[in-house]
C-alpha positions, 0 to 999 in steps of 0.5 A: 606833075604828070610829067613826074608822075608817069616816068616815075610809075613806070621806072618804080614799078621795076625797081627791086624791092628795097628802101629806094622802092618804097621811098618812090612809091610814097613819092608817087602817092603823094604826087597823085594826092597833090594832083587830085587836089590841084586838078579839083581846085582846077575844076571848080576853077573852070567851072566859073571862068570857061576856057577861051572860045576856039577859033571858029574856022576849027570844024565841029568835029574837031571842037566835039573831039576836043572837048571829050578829050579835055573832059576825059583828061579831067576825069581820069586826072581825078579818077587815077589818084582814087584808084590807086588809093584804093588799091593801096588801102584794099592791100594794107598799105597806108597812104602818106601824105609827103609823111605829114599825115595818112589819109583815112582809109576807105576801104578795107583789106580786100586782096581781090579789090586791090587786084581791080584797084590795080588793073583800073590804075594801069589802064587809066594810064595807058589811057591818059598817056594816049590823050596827053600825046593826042592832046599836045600833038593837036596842040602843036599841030594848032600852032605849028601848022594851022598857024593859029593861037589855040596853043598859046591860049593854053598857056598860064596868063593867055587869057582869051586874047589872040583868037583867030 
C-alpha cells in the first residue's frame, strides 16, 4: 500500500484542483485508513509471534540499527495516516472511508493546527521515505552480497526457516 500511497501524495499534491484532485486525495485517505488499520492488526500480530532471529554473524550495531528502523517504520506507519486525519478534520474536510462511511471527527476546525497537521505528515514522509530506501538497500545488500537469508525471511510464508 505504501508503494501506491507515496507516488500518489507526491503526484496529487500537484495536480490543479478539480474532480480529479479530490477523487485521488479521498484515494489517499483512504489508503492510509486501510494501512493504519492492516499495520495495527500487524502489530499486535508481531507482538505474539517475533520475527525470526538474524543471523548471528550480523554484529550488534547492525542488529540495534535494524530494530530501531523497523520500529520506526511501525510507528511512523501509524503516526502518518492520524496525522493526516487530523490535518483533514482541523480544515473542515471530512474523511471517507472508500465513500462507505466518515470517520468521526477528532478534532475541530482549527486552521492553525491544520497548518501542523500538514507539516508533521510531510516530514513523516520524508522521513518514512529515508527508512523504506535504508531498510530494502540493507535488505538487498543481505541477499546480494553478505549472501544470507535475512531477505528471504522477510518474505510472506518464510518462517523462520533458512538462518545462516
Amino acid at each position: 500500500m505504501l508503494l501506491l500511497q507515496i507516488p500518489l501524495a507526491f503526484y496529487m499534491v500537484d495536480q490543479p484542483i478539480g474532480p480529479d484532485k479530490f477523487s485521488n486525495y479521498a484515494t489517499h485517505k483512504s489508503l492510509g485508513l486501510l494501512l493504519f488499520t492492516v499495520t495495527a492488526l500487524r502489530v499486535a500480530w508481531r507482538l505474539t509471534h517475533p520475527a525470526p532471529p538474524l543471523p548471528v554473524a550480523i554484529a550488534r550495531w547492525q542488529r540495534v540499527i535494524a530494530r530501531v528502523t523497523q520500529v520506526l517504520l511501525y510507528v511512523l506507519m501509524l503516526l502518518m495516516p492520524l496525522t493526516g486525519l487530523l490535518r483533514s478534520q482541523a480544515a473542515n474536510f471530512p474523511v471517507s472511508f472508500f465513500g462507505l462511511f466518515t470517520v468521526p471527527t477528532l478534532v475541530g476546525v482549527n486552521e492553525e493546527f491544520s497548518k501542523g497537521m500538514s507539516a508533521a505528515h510531510e516530514m513523516q514522509g520524508s522521513v518514512l521515505l529515508v527508512l523504506i530506501s535504508a531498510h530494502a538497500l540493507a535488505a538487498l545488500h543481505h541477499h546480494f552480497f553478505r549472501r544470507d537469508d535475512v531477505l528471504r525471511s522477510m518474505l510472506p510464508g518464510a518462517g523462520r526457516r533458512g538462518q545462516s
